[in-house]
C-alpha positions in Angstrom: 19.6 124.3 -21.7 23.0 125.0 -20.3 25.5 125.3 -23.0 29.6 127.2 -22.6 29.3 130.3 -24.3 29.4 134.2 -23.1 27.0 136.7 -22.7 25.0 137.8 -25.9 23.9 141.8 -26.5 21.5 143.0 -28.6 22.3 141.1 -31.7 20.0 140.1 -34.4 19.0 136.6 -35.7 19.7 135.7 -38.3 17.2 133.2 -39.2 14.4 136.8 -38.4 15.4 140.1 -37.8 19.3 140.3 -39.5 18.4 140.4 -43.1 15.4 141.0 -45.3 14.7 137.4 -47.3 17.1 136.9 -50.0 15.5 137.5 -53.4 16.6 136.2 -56.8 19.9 137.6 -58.1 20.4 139.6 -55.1 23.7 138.4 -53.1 22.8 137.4 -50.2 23.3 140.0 -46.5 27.0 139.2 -45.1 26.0 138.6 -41.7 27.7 140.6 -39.2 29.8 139.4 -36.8 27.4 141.0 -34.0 25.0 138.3 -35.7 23.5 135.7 -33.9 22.5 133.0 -35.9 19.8 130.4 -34.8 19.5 128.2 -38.1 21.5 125.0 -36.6 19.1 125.6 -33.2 16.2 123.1 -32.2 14.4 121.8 -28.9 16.7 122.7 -26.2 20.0 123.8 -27.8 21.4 127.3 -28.3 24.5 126.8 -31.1 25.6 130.3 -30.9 25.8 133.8 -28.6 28.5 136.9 -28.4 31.4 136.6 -27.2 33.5 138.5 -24.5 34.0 141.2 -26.8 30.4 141.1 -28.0 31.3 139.6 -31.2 29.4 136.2 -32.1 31.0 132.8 -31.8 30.2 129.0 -31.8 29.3 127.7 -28.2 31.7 125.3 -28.4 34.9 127.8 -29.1 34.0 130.0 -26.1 37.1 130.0 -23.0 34.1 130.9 -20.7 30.0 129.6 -19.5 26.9 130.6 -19.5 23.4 129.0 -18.7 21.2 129.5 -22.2 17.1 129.2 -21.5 15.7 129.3 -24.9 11.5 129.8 -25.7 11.1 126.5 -26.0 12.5 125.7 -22.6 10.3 129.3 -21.4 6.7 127.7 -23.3 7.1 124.1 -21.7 7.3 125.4 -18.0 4.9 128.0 -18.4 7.5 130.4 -16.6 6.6 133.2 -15.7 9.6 134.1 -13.3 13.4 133.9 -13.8 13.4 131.5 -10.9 10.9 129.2 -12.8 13.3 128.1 -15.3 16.9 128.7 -13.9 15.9 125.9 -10.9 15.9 123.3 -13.7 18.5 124.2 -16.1 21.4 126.1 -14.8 23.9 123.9 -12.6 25.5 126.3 -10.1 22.2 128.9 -9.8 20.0 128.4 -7.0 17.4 130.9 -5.5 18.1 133.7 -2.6 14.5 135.2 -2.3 11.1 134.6 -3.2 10.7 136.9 -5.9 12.5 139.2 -8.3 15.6 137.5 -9.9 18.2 136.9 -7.1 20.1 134.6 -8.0 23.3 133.0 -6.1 26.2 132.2 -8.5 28.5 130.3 -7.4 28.5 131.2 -3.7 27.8 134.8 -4.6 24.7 137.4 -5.6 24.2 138.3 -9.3 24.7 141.6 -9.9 21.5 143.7 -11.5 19.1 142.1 -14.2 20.2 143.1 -17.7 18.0 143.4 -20.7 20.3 143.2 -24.1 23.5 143.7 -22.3 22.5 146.9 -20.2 21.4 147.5 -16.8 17.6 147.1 -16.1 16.9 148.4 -12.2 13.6 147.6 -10.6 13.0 146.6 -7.5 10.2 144.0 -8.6 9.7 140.8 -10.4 10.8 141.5 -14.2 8.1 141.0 -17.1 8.8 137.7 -19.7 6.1 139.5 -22.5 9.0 139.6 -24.8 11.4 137.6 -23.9 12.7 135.0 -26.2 16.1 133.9 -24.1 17.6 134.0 -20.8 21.4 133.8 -20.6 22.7 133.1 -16.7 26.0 134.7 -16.8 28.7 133.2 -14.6 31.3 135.0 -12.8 32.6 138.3 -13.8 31.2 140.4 -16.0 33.7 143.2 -16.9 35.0 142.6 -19.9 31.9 141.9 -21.5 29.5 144.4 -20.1 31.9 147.2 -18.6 30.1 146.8 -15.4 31.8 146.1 -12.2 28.9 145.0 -10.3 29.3 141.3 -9.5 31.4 138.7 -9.4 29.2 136.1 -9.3 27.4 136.5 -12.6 24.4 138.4 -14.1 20.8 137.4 -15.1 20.4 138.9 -19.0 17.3 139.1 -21.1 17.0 138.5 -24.4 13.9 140.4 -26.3 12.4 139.4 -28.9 13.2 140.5 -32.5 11.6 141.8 -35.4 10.9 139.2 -37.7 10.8 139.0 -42.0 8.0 136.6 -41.6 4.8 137.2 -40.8 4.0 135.5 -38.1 1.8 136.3 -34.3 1.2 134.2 -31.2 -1.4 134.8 -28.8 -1.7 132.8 -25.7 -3.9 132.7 -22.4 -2.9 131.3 -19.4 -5.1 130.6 -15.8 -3.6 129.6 -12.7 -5.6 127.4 -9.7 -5.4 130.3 -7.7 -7.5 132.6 -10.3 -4.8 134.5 -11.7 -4.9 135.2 -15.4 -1.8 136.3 -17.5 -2.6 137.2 -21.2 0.3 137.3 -24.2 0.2 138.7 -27.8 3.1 138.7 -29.8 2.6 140.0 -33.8 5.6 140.5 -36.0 6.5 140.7 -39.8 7.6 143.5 -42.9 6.7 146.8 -43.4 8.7 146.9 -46.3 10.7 145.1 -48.5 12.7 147.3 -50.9 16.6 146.4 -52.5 17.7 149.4 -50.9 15.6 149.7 -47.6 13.7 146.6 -45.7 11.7 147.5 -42.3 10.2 144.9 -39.9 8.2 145.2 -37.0 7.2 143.8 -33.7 4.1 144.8 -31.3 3.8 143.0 -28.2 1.0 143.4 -25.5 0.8 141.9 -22.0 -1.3 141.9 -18.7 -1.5 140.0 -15.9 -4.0 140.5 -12.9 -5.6 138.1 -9.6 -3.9 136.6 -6.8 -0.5 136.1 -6.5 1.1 133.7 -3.8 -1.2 133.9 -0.5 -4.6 135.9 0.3 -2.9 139.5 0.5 -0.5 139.7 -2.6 -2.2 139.9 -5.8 -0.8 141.2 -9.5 -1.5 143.9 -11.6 0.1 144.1 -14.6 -0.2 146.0 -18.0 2.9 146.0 -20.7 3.0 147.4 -24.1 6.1 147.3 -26.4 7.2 147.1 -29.8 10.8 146.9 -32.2 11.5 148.3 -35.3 14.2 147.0 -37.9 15.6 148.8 -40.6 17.8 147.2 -43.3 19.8 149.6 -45.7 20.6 147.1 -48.3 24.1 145.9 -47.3 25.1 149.3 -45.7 24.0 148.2 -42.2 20.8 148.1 -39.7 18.9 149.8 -37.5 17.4 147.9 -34.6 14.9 150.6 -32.2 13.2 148.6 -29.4 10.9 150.5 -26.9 8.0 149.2 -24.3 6.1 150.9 -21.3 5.5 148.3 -17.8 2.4 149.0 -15.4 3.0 146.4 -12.2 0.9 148.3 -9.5 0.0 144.5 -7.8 1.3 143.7 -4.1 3.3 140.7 -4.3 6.1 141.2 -1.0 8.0 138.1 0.1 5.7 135.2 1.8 5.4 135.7 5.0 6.8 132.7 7.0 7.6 132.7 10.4 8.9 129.9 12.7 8.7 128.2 16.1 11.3 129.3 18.4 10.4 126.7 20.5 11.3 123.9 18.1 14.4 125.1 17.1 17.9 122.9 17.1 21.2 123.4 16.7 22.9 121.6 14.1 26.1 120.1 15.4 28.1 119.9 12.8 27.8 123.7 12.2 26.2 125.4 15.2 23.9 127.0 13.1 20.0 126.7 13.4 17.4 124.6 11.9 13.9 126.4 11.9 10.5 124.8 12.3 7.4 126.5 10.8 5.5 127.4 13.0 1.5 125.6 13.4 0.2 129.2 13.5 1.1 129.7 10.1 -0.9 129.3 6.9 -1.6 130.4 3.3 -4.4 132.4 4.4 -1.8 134.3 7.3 -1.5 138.1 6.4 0.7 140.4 8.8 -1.4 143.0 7.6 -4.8 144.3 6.4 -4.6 144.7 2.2 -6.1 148.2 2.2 -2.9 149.4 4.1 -0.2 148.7 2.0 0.7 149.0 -2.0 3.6 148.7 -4.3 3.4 150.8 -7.4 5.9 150.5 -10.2 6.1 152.5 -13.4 8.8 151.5 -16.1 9.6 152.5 -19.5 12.5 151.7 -22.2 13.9 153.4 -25.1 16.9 150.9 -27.1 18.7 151.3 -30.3 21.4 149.2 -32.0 23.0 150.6 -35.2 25.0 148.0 -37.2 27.9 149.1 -40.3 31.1 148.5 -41.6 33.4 150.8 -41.9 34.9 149.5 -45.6 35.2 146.6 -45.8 37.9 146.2 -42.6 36.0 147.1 -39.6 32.3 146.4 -38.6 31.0 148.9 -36.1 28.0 148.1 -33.3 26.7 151.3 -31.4 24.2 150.8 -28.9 22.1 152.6 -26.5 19.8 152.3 -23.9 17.5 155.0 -22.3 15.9 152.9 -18.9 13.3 155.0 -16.1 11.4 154.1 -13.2 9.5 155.6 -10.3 8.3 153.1 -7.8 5.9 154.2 -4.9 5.6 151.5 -2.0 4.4 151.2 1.6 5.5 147.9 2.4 4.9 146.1 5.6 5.7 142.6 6.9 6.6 140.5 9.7 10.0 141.7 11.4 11.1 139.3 14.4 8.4 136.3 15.5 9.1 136.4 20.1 9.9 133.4 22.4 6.2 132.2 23.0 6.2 131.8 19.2 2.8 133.9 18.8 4.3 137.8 19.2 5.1 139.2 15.6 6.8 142.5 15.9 6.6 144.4 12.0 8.4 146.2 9.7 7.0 149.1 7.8 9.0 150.9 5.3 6.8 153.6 3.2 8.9 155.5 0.7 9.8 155.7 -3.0 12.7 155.1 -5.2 13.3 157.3 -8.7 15.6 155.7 -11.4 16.7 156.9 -14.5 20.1 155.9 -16.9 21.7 156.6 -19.8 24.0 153.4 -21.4 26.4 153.9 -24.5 28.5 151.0 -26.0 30.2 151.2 -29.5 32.7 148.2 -30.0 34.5 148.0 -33.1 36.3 144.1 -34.9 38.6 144.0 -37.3 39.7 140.2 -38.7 42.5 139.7 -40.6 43.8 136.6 -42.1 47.8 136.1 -42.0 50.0 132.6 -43.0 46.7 130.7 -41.9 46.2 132.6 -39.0 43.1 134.4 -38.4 43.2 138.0 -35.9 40.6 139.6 -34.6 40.9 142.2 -33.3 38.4 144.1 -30.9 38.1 147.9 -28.8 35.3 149.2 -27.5 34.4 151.8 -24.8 30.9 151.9 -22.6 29.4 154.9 -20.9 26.7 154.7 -17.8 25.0 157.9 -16.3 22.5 157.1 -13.9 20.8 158.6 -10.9 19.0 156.9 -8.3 17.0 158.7 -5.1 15.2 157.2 -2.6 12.9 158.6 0.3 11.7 156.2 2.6 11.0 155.7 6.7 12.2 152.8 8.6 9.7 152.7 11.1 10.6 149.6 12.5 9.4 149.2 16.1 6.7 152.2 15.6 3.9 149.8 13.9 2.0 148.2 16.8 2.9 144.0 17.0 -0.1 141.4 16.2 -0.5 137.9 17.8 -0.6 135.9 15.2 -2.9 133.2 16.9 -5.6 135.6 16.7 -4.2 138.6 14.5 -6.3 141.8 15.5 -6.1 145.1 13.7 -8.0 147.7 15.8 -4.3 149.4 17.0 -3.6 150.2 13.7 -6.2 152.4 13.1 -4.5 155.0 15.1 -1.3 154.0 13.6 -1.7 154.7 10.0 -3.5 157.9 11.1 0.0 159.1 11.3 1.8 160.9 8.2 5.4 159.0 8.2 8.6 161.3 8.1 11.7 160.5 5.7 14.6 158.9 8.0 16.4 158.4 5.0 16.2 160.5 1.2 19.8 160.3 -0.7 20.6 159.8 -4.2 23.5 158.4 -6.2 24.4 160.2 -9.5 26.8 157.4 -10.9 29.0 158.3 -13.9 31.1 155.2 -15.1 33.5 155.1 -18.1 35.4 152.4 -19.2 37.3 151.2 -22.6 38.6 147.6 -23.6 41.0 146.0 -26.2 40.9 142.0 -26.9 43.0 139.7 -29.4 41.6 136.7 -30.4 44.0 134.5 -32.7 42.9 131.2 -34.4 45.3 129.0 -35.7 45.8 125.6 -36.7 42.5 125.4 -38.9 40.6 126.4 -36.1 42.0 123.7 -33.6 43.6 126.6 -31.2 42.3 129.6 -30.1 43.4 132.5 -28.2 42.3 135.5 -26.3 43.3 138.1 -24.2 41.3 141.4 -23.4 41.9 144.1 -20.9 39.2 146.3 -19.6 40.1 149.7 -18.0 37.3 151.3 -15.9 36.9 154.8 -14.5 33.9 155.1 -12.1 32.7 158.6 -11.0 29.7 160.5 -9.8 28.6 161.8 -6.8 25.8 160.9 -3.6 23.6 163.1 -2.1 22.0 163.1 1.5 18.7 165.4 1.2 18.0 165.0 4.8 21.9 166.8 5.8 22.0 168.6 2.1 26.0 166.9 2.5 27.2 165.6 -1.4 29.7 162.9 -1.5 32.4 162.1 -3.9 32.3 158.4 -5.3 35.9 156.8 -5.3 36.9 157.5 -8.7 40.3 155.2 -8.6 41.2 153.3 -12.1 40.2 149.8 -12.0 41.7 147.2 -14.3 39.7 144.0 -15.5 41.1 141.1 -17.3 40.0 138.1 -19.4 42.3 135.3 -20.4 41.6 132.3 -22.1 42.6 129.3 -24.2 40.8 126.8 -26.1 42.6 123.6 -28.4 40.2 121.3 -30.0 41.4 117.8 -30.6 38.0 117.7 -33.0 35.2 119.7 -34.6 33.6 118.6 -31.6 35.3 118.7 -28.4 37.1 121.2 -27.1 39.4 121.5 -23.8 39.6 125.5 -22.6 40.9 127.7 -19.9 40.0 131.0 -18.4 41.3 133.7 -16.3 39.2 136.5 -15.5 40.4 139.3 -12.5 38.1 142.3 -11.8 38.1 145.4 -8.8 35.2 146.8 -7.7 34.5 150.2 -5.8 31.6 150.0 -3.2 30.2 153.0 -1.4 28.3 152.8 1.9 28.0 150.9 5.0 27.5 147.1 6.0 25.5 147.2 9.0 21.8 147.9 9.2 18.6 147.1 10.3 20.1 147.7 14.2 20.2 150.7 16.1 23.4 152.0 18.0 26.0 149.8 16.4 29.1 151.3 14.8 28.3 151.1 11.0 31.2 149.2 9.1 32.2 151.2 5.4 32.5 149.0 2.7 35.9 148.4 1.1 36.7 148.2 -1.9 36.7 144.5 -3.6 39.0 142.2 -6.0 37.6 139.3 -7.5 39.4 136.3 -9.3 38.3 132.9 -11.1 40.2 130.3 -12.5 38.1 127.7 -14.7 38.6 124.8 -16.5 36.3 123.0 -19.0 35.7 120.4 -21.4 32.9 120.8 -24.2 31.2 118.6 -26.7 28.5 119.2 -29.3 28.2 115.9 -31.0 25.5 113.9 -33.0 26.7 110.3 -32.0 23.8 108.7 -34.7 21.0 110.1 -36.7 18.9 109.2 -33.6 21.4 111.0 -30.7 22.9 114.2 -29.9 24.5 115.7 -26.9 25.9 119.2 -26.2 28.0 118.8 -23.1 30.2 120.2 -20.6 31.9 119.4 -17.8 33.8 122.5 -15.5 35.8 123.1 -12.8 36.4 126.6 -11.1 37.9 128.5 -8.4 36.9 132.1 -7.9 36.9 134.4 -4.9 36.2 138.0 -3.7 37.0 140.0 -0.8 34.9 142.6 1.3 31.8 140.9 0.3 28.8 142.6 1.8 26.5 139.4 3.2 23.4 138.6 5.4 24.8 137.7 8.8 24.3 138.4 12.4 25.0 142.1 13.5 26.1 142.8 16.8 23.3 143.2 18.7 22.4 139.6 17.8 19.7 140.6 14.7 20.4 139.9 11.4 21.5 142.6 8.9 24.3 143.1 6.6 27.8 142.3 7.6 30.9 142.7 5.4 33.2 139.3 5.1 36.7 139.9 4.9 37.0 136.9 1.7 35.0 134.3 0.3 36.0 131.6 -1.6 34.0 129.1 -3.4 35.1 125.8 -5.6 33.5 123.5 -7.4 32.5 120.7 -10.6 29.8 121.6 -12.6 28.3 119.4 -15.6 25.7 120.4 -18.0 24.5 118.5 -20.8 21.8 118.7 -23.6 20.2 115.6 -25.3 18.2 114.8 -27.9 17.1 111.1 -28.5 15.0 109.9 -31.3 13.0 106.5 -30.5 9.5 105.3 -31.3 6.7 107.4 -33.1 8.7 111.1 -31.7 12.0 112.3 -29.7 12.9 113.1 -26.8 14.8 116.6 -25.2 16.4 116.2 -21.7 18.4 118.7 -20.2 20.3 117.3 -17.0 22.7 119.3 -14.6 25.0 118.2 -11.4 27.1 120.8 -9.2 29.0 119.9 -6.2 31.5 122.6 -4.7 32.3 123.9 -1.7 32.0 127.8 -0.1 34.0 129.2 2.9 34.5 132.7 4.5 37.9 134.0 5.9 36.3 132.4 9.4 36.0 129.2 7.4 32.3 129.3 7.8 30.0 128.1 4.9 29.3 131.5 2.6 26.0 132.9 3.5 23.5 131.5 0.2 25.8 128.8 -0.8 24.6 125.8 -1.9 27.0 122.6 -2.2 25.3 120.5 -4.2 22.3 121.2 -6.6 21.3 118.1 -9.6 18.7 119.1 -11.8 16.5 117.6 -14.8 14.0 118.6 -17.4 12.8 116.3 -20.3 9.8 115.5 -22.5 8.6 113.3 -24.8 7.0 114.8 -28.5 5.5 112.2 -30.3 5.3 112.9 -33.8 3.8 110.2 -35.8 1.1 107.2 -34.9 -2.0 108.3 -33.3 -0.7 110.0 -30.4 1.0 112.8 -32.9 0.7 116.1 -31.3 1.0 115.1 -27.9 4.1 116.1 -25.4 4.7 115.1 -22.1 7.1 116.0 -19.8 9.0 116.7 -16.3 11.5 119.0 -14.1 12.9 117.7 -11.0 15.4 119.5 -8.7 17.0 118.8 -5.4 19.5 121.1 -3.8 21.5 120.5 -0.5 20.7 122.3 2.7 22.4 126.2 2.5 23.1 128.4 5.3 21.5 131.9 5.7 23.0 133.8 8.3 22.2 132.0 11.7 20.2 129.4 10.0 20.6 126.7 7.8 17.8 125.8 5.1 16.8 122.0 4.1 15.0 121.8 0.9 12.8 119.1 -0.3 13.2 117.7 -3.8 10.9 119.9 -6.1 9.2 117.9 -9.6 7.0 119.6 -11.6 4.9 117.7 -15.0 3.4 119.3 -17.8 1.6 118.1 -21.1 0.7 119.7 -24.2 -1.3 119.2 -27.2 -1.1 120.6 -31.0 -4.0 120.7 -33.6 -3.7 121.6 -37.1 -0.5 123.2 -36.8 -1.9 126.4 -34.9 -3.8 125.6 -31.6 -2.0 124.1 -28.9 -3.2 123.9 -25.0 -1.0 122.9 -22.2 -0.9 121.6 -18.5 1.3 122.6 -16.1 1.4 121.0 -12.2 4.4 122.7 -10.3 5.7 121.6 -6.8 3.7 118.3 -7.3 5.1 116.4 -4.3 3.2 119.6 -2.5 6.1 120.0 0.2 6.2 123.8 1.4 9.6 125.1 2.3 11.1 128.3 4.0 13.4 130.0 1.1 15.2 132.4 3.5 14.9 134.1 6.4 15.2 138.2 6.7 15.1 138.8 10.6 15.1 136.5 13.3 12.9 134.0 12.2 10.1 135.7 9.4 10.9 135.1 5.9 10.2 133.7 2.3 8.4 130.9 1.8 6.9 128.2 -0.9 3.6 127.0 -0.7 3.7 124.4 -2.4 1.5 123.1 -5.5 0.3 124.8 -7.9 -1.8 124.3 -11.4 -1.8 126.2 -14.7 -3.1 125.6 -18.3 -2.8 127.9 -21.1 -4.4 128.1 -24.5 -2.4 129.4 -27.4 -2.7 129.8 -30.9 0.0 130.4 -33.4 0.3 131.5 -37.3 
């Protein structure tokens, strides 16, 4: 569901993983205010997340919004895939490639996937073993993550907890095109003492077959686990760990179009591609045996909670994050005039990741003449180091005619032992420290807050190839949050935000063309301006409806973009400003009727995103409406039963040269529960079985959709 709140860290629930059970004449666990509680929660509503300054608050007093995907939401579409999920339920989010979680916000890419609050880098699709929310971050993110990476919003993942109750899932899941995903989720106490509690979570996950056309296919293996330690009511100790295997193939569809058919759009002058005939599920630019994508990733995660007396609670977190990814990956590059010559791309190489995240945030309330303060600083610390070796060998690899694709030239091609054209790493060392107010008056009817974030970036890059080390711009940025909220009732609330941010950006624009005079990228400054109206209201016994209703205005200069380069390919350019506006409205309902109920979630956007050319900004899409319901009947003789259905159509969206139509999308799905454990489900996604082109990379080969596709899982619950 969508609901107005801000990003949540690792927290615990309260109705699992914050307290050991109450016993008798014990006093009850003061929840912390880095305590999310999800005891008012049910079907597709979220009541609660952090706030800004990581500290937890009721949806409806937030000056800010973010898009909330809760398990239920997760189970009922089967998802497997960010993507999956956000398409339905997140107004302003749409999709810029075919895998992985790249997201446009707004007009503008998300910034890196975070799980818990901190960074997560991989350069594949992210596991959903343990993942019990999504939160879809919009707009900047300084202030409450202490990164400076994005200005139009971050994808974060919520893991799950470890619970007081015993309790384990285990589900199976089989996909029309043979592919077989496997979940097991166990949880419960270790020990329950007055002085000492410990819970636990395992969680185990594969997932292996084809993927999206005959040459990708998955490989998957996860193990991970949490730990929980209560020490009476001195504090907690949350320790979360897991170890990913994804060794499958699964590269961007490869789609190519008819030149021949190509028009002009009048209204814009950009293009409007054609698939070509040539092309089909079965199409593979190249033989399986020659290319691979291996991906290694491990975890490490603690969260201590405390109070220091009884004035100031204290969260300290940490994340330890690694991966070594080996690849050779090869796909179509250009498609030629006749519409049949595919030059290729082949980029072997591998990329090395490790990081280091500290965040310690201390609150203090205090209650004054009716006035409530609370008062919050924190500081954040990220050491990472990236390298990367890999050839661009772009040209080299012989090109196929994809009429008749034939293989016997590269033979003698992959006899060859590549050399690195490119090996460089960047050892990034960012500090940063906020303070924010929030004041509540009025009994609770105003509220007021105002943070400022000061970040000090640092580190340094390293070109193996030259042996030459480069200082990062170190400059001071300064972040800010402002924001006001008055609520005429309980529930309904009118707010206002303010958010500026800098960010420092190392490198160059153009690429992917040889010759041309590479542009450096300058440093950005980003601004949004949003307005909001919120309701969380049960009208009757029989309806409720969590509501809101936005408008913004945000912007950022020297964005790095897809556009064409000089020499007439696409590559990345650097756009001197974009600007995007636009109304958003979310809304959450729950309607009782008949033997059951029904949960719809329902979204519309409609904005508008230029350049400083006054061009439309490369991924933006101006209008996006979105539903997902179902029906659970609960009584009469079709108890157990659900049915339901997701529907999403989007307005065309230029990329680069080329503008993109997209055909409405619906998926249906149906479950059914026995004796209060077994359940099997039905999903049919895409069902009105319309392919599409999701973008384009080079002149004319891209992403693609194929289309529909079936899955049914078993699961069983206790």
């Amino acid at each position: 569901m969508f609901v107005t709140a801000t990003l949540s860290l690792p927290a615990q629930s309260a109705s699992s993983a914050s307290t050991p059970p109450p016993r008798e004449k014990e006093a009850a666990y003061e929840l912390s205010p880095f305590t999310v509680s999800t005891e008012r929660d049910y079907g597709y509503v979220t009541k609660q997340t952090l706030i800004g300054s990581r500290t937890v608050k009721n949806l409806i007093d937030l000056p800010t919004t973010v898009g909330i995907i809760n398990l239920e939401q997760i189970n009922d579409l089967a998802a497997t895939e960010v993507f999956d999920l956000v398409r339905f339920t997140v107004s302003s989010a749409t999709q810029n490639a075919p895998i992985g979680e790249d997201l446009n916000i707004r007009g503008f890419r998300s910034g890196p996937v975070l799980r818990n609050g901190a960074p997560r880098r991989s350069s594949k699709q992210t596991h959903m073993y343990d993942v019990e929310r999504i939160e879809i971050l919009k707009g900047p993110g300084s202030m409450l993550l202490g990164l400076n990476t994005a200005i139009g919003g971050n994808v974060n993942l919520i893991s799950r907890r470890a619970s007081a109750t015993r309790a384990g899932d285990i589900q199976a899941t089989v996909s029309d095109n043979g592919q077989f995903r496997e979940t097991i989720n166990l949880t419960g106490p270790l020990l329950q003492r007055d002085d000492l509690a410990i819970n636990y979570r395992i969680t185990l996950g594969a997932m292996d077959g084809e993927a999206y056309n005959s040459l990708d296919d998955q490989d998957q293996k996860f193990i991970g686990g949490a730990t929980t330690l209560f020490f009476g009511n001195q504090g907690s100790l949350d320790v979360e760990a897991y170890v990913f295997r994804d060794h499958g193939y699964v590269y961007p569809a490869p789609a190519f179009i008819d030149p021949s058919k190509n028009v002009v759009d009048p209204a814009t002058g950009f293009i409007i591609p054609t698939i070509s005939p040539y092309f089909s599920r079965d199409f593979s630019p190249i033989r399986s045996r020659d290319v691979y994508w291996k991906n290694n990733e491990r975890l490490a995660e603690l969260t201590y909670l405390t109070k220091l007396g009884n004035l100031v609670d204290v969260r300290a977190h940490y994340v330890h994050t690694y991966s070594d990814d080996h690849r050779r990956l090869i796909s179509g590059n250009t498609i030629g005039a006749n519409g049949y010559t595919l030059t290729r791309a082949d980029t072997p190489g591998w990329v090395n990741y490790k990081s280091h995240t500290f965040q310690v945030d201390l609150v203090n309330s205090l209650e004054f003449a009716k006035t409530r303060f609370d008062t919050m600083v924190g500081v954040d610390y990220l050491a990472s180091w990236r390298r990367q070796a890999d050839s661009s060998r772009n040209g080299l690899i012989p090109s196929i005619d994809v009429r008749n694709p034939n293989w016997a030239a590269d033979d003698a091609y992959f006899a060859l032992v590549p050399a690195n054209t490119r090996d460089n790493s960047q050892n990034q060392k960012d500090f940063s420290y906020y303070v924010q107010e929030n004041v509540t008056l009025w009994q609770e009817r105003i509220i007021m807050t105002a943070g400022v974030r000061w970040i000090y970036p640092g580190g340094t890059d390293k070109n193996y190839l030259t042996n030459v080390v480069t200082e990062r711009d170190d400059r001071t940025l300064r972040g800010h949050k402002y924001g006001l909220v008055l609520k005429p009732a309980p529930w309904a609330s009118l707010y206002f935000t303010d958010v500026q941010n800098g960010f420092v950006q190392n490198g160059f624009a153009d690429r992917n063309t040889a010759g041309d005079n590479l542009d450096p990228l300058l440093n950005q400054r980003g601004w949004l301006k949003e307005y909001g109206l919120k309701v969380d209201r049960a009208l009757n016994d029989r309806v409720s409806v969590n509501a809101s209703l936005v408008r913004y205005e945000t912007a950022l200069t020297n964005v790095r973009a897809r556009g064409v380069l000089p020499d007439g390919t696409i590559g990345n350019i650097q756009s001197n400003r974009d600007y995007s506006e636009g109304w958003e409205m979310d809304a959450t309902l729950r309607v009782k009727f008949g033997n059951g109920y029904s949960d719809m979630v329902i979204t519309l956007f409609d904005g508008e995103g230029m350049n400083a050319s006054n061009q439309a900004i490369t991924g933006f899409v101006p209008q996006k409406y979105s539903f997902l319901g179902k029906y659970t009947w609960t009584d009469g003789p079709l108890k157990g039963f659900m049915i339901g259905a997701a529907a999403m159509d989007q307005a065309e969206k230029r990329d680069a040269a080329y503008l993109l139509d997209f055909p409405l999308i619906a998926n249906v799905f149906a479950a059914y529960s026995w004796k209060r454990h077994w359940s099997v489900s039905v999903n049919l996604d895409n069902v009105t079985d319309k392919p599409y082109i999701i973008n384009l990379y080079n002149s004319g080969y891209g992403g693609y959709d194929y289309g529909l596709s079936a899955k049914a899982t078993l699961r069983y619950r206790w």
